[in-house]
BABANU-709548 format. One record per residue: residue number from 1; residue in one letter; x, y, z of N, C-alpha, C in turn. Coordinates in nm, 3 decimals. Layout:
// residues N
resi	resn	n_px	n_py	n_pz	ca_px	ca_py	ca_pz	c_px	c_py	c_pz
NUM	a	X	Y	Z	X	Y	Z	X	Y	Z
...
//
This chain:
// residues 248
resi	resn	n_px	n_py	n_pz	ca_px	ca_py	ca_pz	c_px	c_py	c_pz
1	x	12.202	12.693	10.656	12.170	12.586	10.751	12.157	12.453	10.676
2	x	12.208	12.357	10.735	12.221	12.186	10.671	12.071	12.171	10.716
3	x	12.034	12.113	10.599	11.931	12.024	10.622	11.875	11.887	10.627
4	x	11.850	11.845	10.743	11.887	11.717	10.769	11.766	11.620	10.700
5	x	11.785	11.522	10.636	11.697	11.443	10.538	11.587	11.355	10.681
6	x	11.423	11.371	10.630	11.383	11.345	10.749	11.328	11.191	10.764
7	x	11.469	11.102	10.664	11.440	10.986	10.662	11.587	10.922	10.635
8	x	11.626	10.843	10.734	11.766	10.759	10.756	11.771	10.655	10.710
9	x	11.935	10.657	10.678	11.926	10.499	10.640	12.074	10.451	10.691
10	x	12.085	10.304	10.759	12.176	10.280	10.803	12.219	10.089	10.767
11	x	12.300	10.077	10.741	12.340	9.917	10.691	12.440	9.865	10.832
12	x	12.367	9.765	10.833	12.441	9.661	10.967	12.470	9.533	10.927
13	x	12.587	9.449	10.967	12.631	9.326	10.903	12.605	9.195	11.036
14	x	12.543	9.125	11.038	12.476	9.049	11.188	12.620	8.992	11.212
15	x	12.648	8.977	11.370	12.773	8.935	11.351	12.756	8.789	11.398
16	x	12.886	8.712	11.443	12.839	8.610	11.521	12.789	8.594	11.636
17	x	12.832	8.716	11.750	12.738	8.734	11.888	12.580	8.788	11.851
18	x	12.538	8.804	11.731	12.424	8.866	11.712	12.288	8.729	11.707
19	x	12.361	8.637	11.694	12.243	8.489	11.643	12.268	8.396	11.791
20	x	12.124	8.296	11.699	12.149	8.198	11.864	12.194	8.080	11.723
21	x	12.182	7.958	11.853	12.202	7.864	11.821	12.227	7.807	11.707
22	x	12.095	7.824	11.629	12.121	7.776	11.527	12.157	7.912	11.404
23	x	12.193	8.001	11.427	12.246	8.086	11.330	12.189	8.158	11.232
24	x	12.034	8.205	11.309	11.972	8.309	11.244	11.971	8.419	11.385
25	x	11.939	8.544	11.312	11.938	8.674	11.426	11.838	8.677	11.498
26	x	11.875	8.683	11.596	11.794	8.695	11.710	11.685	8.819	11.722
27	x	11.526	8.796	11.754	11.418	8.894	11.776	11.500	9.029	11.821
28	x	11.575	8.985	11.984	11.614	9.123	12.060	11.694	9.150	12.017
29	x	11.802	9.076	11.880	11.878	9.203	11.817	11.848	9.241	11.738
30	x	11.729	9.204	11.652	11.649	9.319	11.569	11.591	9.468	11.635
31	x	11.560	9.454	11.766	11.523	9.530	11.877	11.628	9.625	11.861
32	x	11.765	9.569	11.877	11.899	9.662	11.873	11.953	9.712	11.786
33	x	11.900	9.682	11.666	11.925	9.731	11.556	11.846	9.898	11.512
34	x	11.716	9.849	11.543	11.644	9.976	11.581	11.668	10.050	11.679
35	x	11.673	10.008	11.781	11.721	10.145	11.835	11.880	10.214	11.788
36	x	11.969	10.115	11.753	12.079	10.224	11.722	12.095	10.298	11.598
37	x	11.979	10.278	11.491	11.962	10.333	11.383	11.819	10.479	11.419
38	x	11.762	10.452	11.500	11.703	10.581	11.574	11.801	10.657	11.644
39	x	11.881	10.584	11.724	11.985	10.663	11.819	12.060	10.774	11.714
40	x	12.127	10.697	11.630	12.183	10.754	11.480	12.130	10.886	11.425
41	x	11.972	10.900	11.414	11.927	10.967	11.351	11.802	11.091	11.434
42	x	11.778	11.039	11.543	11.776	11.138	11.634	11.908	11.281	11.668
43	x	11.982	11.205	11.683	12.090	11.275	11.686	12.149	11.343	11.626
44	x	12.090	11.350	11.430	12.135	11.440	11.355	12.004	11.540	11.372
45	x	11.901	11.469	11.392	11.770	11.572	11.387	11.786	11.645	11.527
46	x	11.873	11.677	11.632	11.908	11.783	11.745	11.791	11.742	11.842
47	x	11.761	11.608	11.848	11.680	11.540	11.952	11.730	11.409	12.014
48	x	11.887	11.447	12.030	11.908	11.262	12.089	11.887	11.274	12.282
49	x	11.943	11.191	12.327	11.898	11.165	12.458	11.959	11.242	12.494
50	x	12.121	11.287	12.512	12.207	11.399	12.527	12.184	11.542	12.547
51	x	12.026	11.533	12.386	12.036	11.666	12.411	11.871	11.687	12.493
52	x	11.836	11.605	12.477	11.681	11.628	12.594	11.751	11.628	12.744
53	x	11.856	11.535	12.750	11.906	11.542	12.938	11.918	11.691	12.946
54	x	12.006	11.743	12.855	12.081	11.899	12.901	11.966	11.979	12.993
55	x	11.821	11.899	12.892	11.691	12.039	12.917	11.644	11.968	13.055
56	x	11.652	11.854	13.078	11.601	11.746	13.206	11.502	11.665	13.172
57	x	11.462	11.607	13.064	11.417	11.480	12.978	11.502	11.405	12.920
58	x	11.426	11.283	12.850	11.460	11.220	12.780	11.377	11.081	12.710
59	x	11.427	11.044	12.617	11.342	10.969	12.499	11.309	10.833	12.618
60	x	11.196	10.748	12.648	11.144	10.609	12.649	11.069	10.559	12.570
61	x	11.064	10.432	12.511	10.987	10.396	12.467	10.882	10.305	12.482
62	x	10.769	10.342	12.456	10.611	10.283	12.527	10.586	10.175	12.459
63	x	10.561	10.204	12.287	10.471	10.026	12.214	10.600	9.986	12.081
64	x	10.606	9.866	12.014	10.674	9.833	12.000	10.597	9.721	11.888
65	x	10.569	9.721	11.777	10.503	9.599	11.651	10.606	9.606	11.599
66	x	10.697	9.443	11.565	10.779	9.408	11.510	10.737	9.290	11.444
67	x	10.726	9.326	11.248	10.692	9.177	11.237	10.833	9.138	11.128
68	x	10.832	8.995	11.183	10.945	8.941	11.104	10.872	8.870	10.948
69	x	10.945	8.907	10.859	10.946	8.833	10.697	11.037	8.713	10.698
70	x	11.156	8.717	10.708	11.261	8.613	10.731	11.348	8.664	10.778
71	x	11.426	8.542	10.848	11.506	8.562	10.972	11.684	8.573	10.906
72	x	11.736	8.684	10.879	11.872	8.680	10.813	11.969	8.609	10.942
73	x	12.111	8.501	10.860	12.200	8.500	10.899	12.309	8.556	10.922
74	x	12.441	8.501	11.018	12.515	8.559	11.043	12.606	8.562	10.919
75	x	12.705	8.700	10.865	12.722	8.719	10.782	12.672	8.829	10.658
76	x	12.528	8.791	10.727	12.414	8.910	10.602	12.436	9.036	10.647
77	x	12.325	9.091	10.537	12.364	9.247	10.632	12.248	9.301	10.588
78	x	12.182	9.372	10.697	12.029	9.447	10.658	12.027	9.593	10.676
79	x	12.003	9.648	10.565	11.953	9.771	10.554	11.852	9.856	10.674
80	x	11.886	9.962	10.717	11.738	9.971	10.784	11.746	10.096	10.757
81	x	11.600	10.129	10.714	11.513	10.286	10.682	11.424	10.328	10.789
82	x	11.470	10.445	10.861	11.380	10.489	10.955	11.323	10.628	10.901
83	x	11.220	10.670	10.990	11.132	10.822	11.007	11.110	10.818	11.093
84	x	11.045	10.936	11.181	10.919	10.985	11.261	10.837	10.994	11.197
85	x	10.744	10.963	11.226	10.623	10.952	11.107	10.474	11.066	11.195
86	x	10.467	11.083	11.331	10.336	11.141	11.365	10.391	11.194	11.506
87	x	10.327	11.296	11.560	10.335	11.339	11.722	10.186	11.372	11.756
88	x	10.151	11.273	11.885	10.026	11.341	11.949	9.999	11.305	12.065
89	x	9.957	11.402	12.127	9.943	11.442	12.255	10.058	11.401	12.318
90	x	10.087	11.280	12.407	10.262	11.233	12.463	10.295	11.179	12.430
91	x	10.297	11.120	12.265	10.358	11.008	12.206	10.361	11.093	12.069
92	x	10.479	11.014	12.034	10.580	11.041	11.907	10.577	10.859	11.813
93	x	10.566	10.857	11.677	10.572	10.685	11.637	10.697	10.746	11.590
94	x	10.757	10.653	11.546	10.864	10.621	11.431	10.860	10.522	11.348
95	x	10.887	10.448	11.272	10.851	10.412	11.186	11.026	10.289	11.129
96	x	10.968	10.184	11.102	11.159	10.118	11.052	11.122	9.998	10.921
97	x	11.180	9.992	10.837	11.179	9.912	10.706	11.338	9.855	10.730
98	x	11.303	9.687	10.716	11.430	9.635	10.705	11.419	9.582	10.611
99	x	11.578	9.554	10.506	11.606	9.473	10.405	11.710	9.461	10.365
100	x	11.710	9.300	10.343	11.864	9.233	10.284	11.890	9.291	10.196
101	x	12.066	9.219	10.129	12.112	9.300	10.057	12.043	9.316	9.866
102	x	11.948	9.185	9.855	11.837	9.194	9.763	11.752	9.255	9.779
103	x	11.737	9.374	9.857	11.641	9.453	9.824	11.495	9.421	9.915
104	x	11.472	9.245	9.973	11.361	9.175	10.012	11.349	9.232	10.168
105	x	11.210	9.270	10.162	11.183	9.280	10.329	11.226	9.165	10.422
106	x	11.308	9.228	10.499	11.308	9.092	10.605	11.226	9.112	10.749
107	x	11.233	9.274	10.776	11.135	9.322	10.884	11.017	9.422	10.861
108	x	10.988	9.461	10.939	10.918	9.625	10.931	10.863	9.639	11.115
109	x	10.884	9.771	11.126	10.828	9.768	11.255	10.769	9.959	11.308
110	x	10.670	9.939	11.371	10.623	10.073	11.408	10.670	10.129	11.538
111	x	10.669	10.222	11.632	10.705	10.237	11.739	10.634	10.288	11.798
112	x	10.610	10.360	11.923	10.556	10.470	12.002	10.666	10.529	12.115
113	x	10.677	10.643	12.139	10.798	10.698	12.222	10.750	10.802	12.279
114	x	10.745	10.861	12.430	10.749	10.932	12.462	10.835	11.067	12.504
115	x	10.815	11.143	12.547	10.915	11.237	12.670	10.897	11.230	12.792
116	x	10.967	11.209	12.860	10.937	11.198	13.022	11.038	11.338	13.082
117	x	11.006	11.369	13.158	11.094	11.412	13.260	11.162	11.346	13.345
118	x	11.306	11.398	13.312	11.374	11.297	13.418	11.375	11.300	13.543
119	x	11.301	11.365	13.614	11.313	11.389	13.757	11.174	11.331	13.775
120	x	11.045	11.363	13.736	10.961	11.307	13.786	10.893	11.165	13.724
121	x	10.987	11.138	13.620	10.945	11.032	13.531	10.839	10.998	13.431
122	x	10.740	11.127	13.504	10.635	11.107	13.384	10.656	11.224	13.237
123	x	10.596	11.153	13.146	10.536	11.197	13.002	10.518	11.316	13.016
124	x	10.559	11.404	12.886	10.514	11.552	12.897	10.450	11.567	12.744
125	x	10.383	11.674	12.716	10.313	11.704	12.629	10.415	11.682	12.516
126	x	10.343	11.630	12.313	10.459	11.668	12.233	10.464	11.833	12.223
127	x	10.373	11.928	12.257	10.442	12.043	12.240	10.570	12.084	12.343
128	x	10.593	11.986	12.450	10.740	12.021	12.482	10.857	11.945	12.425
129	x	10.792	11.908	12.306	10.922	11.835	12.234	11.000	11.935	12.128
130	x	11.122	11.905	12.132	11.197	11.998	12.036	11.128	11.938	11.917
131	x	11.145	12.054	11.799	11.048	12.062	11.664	11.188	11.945	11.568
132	x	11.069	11.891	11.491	11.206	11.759	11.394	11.062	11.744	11.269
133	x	11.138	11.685	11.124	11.049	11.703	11.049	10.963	11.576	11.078
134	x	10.853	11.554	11.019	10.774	11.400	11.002	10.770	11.365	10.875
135	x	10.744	11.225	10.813	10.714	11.171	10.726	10.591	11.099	10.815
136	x	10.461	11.128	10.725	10.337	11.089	10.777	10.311	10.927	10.656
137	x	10.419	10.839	10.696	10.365	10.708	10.643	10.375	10.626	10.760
138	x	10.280	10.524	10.742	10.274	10.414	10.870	10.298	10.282	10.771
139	x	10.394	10.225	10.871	10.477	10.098	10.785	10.345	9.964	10.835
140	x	10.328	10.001	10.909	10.232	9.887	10.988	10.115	9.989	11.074
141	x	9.955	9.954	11.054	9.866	10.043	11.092	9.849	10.000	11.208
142	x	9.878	10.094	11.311	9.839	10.043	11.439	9.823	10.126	11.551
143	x	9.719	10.143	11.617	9.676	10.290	11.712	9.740	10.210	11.833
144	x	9.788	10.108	11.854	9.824	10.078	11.981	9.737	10.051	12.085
145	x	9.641	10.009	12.067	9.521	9.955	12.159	9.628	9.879	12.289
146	x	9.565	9.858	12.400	9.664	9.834	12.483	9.607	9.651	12.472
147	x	9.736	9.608	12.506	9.765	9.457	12.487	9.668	9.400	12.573
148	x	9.674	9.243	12.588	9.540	9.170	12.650	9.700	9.136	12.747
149	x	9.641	9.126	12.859	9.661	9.048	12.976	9.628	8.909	12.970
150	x	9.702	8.867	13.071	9.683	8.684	13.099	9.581	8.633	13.157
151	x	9.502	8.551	13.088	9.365	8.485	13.169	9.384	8.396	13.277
152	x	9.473	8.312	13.192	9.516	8.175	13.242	9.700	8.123	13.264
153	x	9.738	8.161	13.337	9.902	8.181	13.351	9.916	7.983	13.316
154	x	10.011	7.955	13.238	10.046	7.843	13.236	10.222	7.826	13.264
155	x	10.251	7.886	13.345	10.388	7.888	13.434	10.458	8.015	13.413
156	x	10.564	8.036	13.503	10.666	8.153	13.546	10.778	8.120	13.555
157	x	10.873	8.237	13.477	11.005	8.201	13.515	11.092	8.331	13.593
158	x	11.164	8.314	13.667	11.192	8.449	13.723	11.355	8.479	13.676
159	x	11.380	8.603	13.681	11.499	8.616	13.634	11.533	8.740	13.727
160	x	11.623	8.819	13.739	11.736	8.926	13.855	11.746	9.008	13.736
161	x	11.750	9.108	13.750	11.805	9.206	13.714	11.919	9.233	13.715
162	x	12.038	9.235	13.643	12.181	9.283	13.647	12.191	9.401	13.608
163	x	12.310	9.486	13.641	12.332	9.582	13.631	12.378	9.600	13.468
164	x	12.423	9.494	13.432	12.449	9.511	13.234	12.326	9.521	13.183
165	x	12.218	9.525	13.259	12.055	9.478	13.176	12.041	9.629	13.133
166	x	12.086	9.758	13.233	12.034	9.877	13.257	12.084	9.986	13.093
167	x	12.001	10.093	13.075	12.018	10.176	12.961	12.102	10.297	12.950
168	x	12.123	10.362	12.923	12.129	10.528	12.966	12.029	10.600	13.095
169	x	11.888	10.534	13.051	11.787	10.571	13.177	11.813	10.505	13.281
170	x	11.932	10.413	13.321	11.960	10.327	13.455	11.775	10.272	13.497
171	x	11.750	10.207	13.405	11.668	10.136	13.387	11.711	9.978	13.284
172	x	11.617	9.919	13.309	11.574	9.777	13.206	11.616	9.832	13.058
173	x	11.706	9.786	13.012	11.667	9.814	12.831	11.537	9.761	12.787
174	x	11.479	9.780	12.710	11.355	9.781	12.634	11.384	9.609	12.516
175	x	11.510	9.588	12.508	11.564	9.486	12.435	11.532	9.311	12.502
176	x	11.602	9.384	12.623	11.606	9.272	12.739	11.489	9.228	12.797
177	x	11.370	9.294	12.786	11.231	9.265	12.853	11.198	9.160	12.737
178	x	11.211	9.143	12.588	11.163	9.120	12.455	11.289	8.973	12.463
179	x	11.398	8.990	12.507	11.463	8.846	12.557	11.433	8.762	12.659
180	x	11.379	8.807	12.785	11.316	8.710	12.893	11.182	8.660	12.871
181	x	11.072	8.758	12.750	10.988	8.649	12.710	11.003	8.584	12.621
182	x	11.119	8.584	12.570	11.105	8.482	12.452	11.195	8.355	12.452
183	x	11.273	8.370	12.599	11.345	8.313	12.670	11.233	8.203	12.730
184	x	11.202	8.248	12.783	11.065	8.203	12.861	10.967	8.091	12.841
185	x	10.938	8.127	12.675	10.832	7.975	12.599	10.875	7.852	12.605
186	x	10.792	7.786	12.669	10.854	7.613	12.626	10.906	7.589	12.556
187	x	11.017	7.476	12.577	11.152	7.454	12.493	11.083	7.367	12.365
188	x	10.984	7.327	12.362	10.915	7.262	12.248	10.841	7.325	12.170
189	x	10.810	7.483	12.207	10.722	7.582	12.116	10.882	7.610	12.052
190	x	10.973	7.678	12.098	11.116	7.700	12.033	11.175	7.663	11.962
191	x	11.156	7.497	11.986	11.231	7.447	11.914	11.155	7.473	11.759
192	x	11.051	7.469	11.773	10.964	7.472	11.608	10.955	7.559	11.533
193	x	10.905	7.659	11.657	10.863	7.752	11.583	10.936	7.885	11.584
194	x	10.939	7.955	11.519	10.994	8.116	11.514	10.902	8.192	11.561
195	x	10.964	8.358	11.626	10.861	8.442	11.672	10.816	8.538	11.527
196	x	10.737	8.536	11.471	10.692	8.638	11.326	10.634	8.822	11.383
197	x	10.623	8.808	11.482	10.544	8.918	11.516	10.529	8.934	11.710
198	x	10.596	9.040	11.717	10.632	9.074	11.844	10.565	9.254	11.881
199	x	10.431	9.179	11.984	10.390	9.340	12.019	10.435	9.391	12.163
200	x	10.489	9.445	12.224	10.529	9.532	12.325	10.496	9.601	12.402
201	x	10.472	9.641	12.512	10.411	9.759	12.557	10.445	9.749	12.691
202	x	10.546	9.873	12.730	10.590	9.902	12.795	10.527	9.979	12.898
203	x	10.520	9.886	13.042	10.409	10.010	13.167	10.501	10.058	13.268
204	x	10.644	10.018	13.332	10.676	10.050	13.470	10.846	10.001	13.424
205	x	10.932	10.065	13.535	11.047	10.070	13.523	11.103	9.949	13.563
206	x	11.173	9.852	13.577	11.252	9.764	13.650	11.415	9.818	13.672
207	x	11.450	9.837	13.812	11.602	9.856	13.800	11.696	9.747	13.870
208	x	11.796	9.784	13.837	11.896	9.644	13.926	11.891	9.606	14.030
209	x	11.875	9.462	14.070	11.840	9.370	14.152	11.735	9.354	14.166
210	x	11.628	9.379	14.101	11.480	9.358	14.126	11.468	9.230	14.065
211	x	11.361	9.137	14.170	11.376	9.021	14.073	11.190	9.024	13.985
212	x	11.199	8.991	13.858	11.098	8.973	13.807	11.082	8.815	13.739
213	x	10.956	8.825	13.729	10.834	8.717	13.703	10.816	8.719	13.528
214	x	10.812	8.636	13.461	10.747	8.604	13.317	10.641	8.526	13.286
215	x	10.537	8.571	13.292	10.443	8.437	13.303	10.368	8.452	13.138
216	x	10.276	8.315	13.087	10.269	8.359	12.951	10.163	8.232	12.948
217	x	10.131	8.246	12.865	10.011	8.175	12.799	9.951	8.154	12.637
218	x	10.012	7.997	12.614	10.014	7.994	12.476	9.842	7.928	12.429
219	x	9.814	7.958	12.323	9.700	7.893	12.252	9.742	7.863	12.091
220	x	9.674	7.807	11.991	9.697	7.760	11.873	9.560	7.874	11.790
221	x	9.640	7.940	11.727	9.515	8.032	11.602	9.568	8.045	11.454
222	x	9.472	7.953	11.380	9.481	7.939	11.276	9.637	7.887	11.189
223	x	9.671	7.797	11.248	9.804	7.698	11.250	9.943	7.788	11.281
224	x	9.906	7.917	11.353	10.012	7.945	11.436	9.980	7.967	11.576
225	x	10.116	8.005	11.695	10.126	7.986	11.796	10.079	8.155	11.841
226	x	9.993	8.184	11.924	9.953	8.299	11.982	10.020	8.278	12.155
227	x	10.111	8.419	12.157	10.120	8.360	12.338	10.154	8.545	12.402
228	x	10.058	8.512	12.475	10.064	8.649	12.556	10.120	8.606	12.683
229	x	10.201	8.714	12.676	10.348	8.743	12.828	10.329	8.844	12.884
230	x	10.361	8.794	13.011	10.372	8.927	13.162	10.475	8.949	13.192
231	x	10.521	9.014	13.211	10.680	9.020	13.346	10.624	9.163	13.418
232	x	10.669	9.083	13.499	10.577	9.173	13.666	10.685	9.161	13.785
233	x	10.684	9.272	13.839	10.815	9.281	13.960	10.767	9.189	14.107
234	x	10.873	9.171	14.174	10.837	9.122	14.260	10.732	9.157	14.413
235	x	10.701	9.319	14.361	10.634	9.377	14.483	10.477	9.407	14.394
236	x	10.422	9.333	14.265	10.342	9.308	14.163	10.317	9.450	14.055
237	x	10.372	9.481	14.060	10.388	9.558	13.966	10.392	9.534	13.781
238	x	10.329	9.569	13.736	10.305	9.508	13.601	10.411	9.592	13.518
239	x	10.522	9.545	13.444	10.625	9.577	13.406	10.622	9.622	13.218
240	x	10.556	9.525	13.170	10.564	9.487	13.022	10.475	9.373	12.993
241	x	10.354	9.378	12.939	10.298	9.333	12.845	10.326	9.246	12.661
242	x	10.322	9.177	12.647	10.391	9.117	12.537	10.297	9.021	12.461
243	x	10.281	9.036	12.341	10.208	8.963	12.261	10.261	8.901	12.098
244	x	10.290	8.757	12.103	10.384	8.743	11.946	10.334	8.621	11.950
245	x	10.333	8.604	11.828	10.298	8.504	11.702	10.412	8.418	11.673
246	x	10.402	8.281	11.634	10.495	8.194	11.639	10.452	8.142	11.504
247	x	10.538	8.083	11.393	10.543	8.007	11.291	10.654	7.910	11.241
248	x	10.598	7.799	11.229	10.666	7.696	11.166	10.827	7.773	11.071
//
């Protein structure tokens, strides 16, 4: 029997659809980078989405700490090292190390993932998860305390749902929620500043044509930008939670 190494590694080159404007990579395609280097390596460990549908599950993902080191251009190319790192009770972490081709961190990020059933949508125990090895290191310490909500909404932007937004789960990608808030911040927090640290947390499904809400609320802590985000459906439903750090 092959034995599959219970730690991946995969190299990606940013392309030019991968950056904005000014020609560093974009937060939500660091987002995409991780997941297709999990997708990658799920799939040798005999747990990709494919093979949980056959049984009538499949992989979502719940929390989400992404902190940025520096922002690579188009052209570069970043390394990324994944694991599973822990399983308990209905959540699974994984674990991701990014780095240029010097060797220098440019990311790191933790995860949380569940199993759902696909028919009734909810979470099932990890003992109904197929067995995969762990590496018990945490790249970033974090139990996932659930995010703060908005005190004080200081505006909304609404956006539709398209049918390109949707995943394998004919749901919201998990990418695209992490682009409409960051879409979202005043064009004068943007222009300055970068996002360093992006927390996540995923509560409710959005599917095509639903229109949703972004509302957010920035403050100033300790000479960076703190701004907690909502996106909430149109029948109020609380969708995704979002919390990131902005720096010069």
């Amino acid at each position: 029997m092959t034995t599959v190494n219970p730690i991946f590694e995969a190299t990606y080159t940013i392309r030019s659809f991968d950056v904005d404007a000014n020609g560093f990579v974009r937060p939500a395609t660091l987002l995409g980078y991780l997941q297709e280097v999990s997708t990658e390596h799920i799939a040798l460990l005999g747990v990709s989405v494919r093979d949980l549908m056959a049984k009538g599950f499949t992989w979502v993902l719940s929390r989400v700490h992404l902190q940025i080191e520096h922002y690579p251009r188009r052209g570069d190319e970043v390394t990324i090292r994944t694991w599973p790192s822990q399983r308990e009770g209905r959540f699974s972490s994984r674990e991701f190390e990014l780095f240029d081709r010097k060797g220098a961190v440019v990311a790191r990020a933790t995860t949380s993932w569940a199993v759902i059933d696909f028919k009734s949508r909810k979470p099932v125990h990890v003992d109904h998860h197929p067995p995969y090895p762990l590496t018990p290191r945490r790249v970033i310490e974090d139990r996932f305390a659930t995010l703060p909500t908005i005190e004080k909404e200081q505006g909304g932007t609404q956006f539709t749902v398209r049918r390109s937004d949707l995943d394998l789960n004919r749901h919201v990608n998990h990418m695209v929620y992490a682009g409409w808030a960051l879409d979202a911040v005043p064009d004068e927090l943007a222009a300055k500043y970068k996002p360093v640290s992006l927390e996540i947390g995923y509560r409710a499904e959005a599917l095509a044509g639903e229109e949703v809400t972004v509302s957010s609320n920035c403050t100033e802590e300790n000479g960076n930008i703190l701004v907690i985000h909502r996106i909430s459906a149109s029948d109020g439903r609380e969708l995704t939670r979002l919390r990131t750090r902005w720096q010069q």
